[in-house]
N, C-alpha and C positions, 0 to 999 in steps of 0.2 A: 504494500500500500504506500501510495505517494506523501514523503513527510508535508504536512502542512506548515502553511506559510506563516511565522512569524509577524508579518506586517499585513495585518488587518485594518478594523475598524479601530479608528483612535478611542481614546476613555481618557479619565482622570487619573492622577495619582493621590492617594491618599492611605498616611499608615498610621491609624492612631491618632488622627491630629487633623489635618487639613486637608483642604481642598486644593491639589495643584490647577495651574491653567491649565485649561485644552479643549478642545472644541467642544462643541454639547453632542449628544448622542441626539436620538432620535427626540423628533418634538413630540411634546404629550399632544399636540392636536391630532396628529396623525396615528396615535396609539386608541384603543378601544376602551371603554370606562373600566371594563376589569382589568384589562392589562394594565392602567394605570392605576388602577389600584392596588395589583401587586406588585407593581414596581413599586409605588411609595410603600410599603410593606419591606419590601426588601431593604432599600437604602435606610430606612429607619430601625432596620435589625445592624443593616453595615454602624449606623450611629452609635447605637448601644453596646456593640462589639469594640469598640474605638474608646466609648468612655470605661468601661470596665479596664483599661488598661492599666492605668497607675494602683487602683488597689489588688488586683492581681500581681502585681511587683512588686507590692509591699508585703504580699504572703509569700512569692518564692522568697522573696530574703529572708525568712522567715525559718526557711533552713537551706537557702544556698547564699555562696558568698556573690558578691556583684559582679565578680567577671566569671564566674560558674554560670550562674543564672542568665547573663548576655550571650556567653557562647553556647548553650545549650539550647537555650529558647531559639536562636538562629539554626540549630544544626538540624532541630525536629519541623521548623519551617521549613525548611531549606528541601528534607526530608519529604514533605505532602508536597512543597511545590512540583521538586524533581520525580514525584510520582505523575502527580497530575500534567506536566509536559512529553514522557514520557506515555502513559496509558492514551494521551491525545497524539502523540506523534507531531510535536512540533519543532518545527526546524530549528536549529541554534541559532541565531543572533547574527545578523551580517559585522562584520570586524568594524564596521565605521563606528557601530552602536556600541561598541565595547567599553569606551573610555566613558561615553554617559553613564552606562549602566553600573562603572564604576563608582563614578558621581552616585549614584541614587545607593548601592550599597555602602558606601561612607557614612554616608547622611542616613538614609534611611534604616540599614538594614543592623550597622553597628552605631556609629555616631549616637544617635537620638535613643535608641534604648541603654546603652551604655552609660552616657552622660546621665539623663533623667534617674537610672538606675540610683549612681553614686549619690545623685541628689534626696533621693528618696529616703536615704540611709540615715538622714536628718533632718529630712522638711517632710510633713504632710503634706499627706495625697492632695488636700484642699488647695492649698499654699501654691504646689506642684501646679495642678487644675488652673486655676488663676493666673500662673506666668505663662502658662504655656498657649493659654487660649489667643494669646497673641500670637499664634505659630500662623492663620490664615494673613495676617494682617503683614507677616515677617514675610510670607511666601511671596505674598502680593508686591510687596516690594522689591525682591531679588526678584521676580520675574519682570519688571519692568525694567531693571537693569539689563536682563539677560537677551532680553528679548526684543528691549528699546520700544516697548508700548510706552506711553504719556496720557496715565490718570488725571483725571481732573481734579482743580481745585478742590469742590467736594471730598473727590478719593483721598488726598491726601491730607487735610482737617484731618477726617473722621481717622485717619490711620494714627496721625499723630496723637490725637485726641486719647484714642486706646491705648496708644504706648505709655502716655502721661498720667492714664490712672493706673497702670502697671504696674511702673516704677514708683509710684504714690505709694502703693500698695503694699510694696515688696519691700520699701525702704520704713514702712509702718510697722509691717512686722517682723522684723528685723532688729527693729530696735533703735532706729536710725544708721545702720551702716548693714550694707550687704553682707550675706555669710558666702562658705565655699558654695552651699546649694544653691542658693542664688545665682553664684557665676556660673554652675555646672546646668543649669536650669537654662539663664541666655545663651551658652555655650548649645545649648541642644537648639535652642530655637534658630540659631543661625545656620547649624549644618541638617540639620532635618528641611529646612526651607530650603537651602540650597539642592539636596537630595528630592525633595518634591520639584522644585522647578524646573530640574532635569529629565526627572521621569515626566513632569506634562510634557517636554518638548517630545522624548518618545513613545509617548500615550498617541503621540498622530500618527505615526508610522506602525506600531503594533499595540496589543489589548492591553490594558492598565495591566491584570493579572499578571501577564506576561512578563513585563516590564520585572515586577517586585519577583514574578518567580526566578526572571533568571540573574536578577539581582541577585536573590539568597544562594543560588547555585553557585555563581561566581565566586559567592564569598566563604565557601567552604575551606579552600586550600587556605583562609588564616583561621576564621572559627575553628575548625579541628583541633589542629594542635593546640588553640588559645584555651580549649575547655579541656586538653587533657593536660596542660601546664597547672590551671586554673584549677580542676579538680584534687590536683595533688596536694594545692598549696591551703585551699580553702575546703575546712570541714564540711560535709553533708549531713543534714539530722532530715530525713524526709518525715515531715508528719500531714495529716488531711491536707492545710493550709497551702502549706509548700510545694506539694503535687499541684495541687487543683490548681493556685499561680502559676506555675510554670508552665502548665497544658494550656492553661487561659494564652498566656503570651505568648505564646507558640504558634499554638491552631485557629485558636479565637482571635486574639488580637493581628496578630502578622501577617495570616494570611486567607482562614476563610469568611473574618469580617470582610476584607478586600472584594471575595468572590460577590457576596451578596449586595456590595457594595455599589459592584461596578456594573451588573446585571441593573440595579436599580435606579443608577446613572442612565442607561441605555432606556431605559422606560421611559424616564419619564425627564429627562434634560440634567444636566447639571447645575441651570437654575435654580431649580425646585428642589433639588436635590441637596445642593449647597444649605438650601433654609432650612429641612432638618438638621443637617450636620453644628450648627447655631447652637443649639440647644445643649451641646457634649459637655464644655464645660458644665454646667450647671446640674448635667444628669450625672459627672463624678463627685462632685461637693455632695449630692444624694447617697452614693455610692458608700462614701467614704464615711459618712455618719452610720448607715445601714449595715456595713460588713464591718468597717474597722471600730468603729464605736467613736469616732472622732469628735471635737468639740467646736462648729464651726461659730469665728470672731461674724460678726454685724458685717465687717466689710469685706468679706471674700464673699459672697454671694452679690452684695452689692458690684461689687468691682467686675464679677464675673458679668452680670447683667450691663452696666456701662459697655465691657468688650463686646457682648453680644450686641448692641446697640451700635454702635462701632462700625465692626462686620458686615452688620447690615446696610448701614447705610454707605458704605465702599463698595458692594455687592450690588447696590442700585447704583450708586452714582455711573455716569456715562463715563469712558473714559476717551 
């Protein structure tokens, strides 16, 4: 049987976090009322799979150490994706795309789970939620570098606007000066956006999925050995918690939130699709109360709702 082509219908990139640029998928006018309704069904299962991310990282650590839990979460991704490319028979990657796909598993696939990880290991999930929710706002902007679009006025207000209750936020609870988490937390927001902006530019030439699966396959030949350095050096105690995180960021978060993700993109726009994804912060700060037992302050939820406000209105403005 003839391998299938790698370069399909474009999609978005999105791991966890945000919405890379990239054309829209099909318009919801031309989809059927059920089909758009299980398309919005789907993308709002991708959303939930996205937010449950940071408290399922705070249970693997729970009994794995932070570069345990980063390269093994990767290798068992890496693992369904390299199945599901393999049982579909798709072709590898043309060499030009090599160096992007690099870019997106930097960023994507180590960078931003790696960093957030360490961060984790001293900030709350909420805390987390709240800096990070500026990752759409952070994407937007490196892609307008990258890409040389020119946001409007509007867009770039509302961007800064979000940045400035942020760093409000982040310098309030803190104490007045930034911690390591903090900087490990911007640190993620800048290579995960860059890792997203890349994978939108090859979301036009093949399937979002695609992209992040053969991102995680690339990044085998360092994962490996990093999680068998990693596991030598950092104790393992598996208990419920620690499993169920690590399977979460793994399967759930990494790569089959993606699947249902990008299916739901295809439904019904990336438009529409993006205004669920709005919501992720504020469904972790949920999360994070309900699983971890956490205590949330007056302004991270506030703050969290400003970003979403934010978002929104960069998301409308013309650019």
């Amino acid at each position: 049987m003839r391998a299938k082509s790698s370069a399909t219908a474009p999609s978005g990139i999105a791991v966890g976090g945000a919405t890379a640029p990239a054309a829209d998928g099909p318009s919801a006018g031309s989809q059927s009322a059920g089909g758009r309704s299980f398309g919005t069904l789907q993308a709002a299962l991708g959303v939930v799979a996205f937010s449950l991310t940071f408290p399922a990282t705070a249970w693997g650590l729970e009994g794995f150490g932070p570069w345990s839990l980063i390269a093994v979460r990767s290798i068992l991704a890496a693992a369904i994706a390299g199945t599901c490319l393999l049982l579909l028979r798709v072709a590898p990657p043309e060499r030009r795309h090599r160096a992007g796909l690099a870019v997106v598993g930097a960023g994507v696939v180590l960078g931003f789970p790696l960093l957030t990880t360490l961060a984790l290991q001293t900030s709350t999930t909420a805390h987390a939620a709240v800096v990070v929710g500026l990752l759409p706002l952070t994407t937007a902007l490196l892609s307008a570098l990258r890409i040389g679009t020119r946001p409007s006025r509007t867009f770039w207000i509302a961007a800064l606007a979000g940045a400035a209750a942020v760093i409000a936020f982040t310098v309030q609870q803190s104490g007045g000066a930034l911690t390591s988490a903090d900087a490990y937390l911007f640190g993620a927001l800048l290579v995960c956006a860059a890792g997203y902006t890349e994978g939108g530019r090859l979301a036009r030439v093949m399937p979002g999925w695609q992209v992040i699966g053969w991102a995680l396959v690339l990044c085998l030949p360092l994962t490996v050995p990093m999680a068998a350095v990693a596991l030598a050096y950092e104790p393992v105690h598996l208990t419920a918690h620690s499993v169920a995180g690590m399977l979460w960021v793994a399967a759930g978060s990494q790569f089959l939130g993606l699947v249902v993700w990008y299916r739901g993109m295809a439904a019904i726009g990336i438009p529409k699709a993006s205004q669920l994804q709005l919501a992720q912060p504020l469904l972790t700060l949920v999360w994070s109360v309900l699983l971890l037992g956490e205590h949330l302050t007056v302004a991270a939820p506030l703050t969290a709702a400003a970003v979403l406000v934010c978002i929104a209105v960069t998301q409308r403005s013309r650019g």
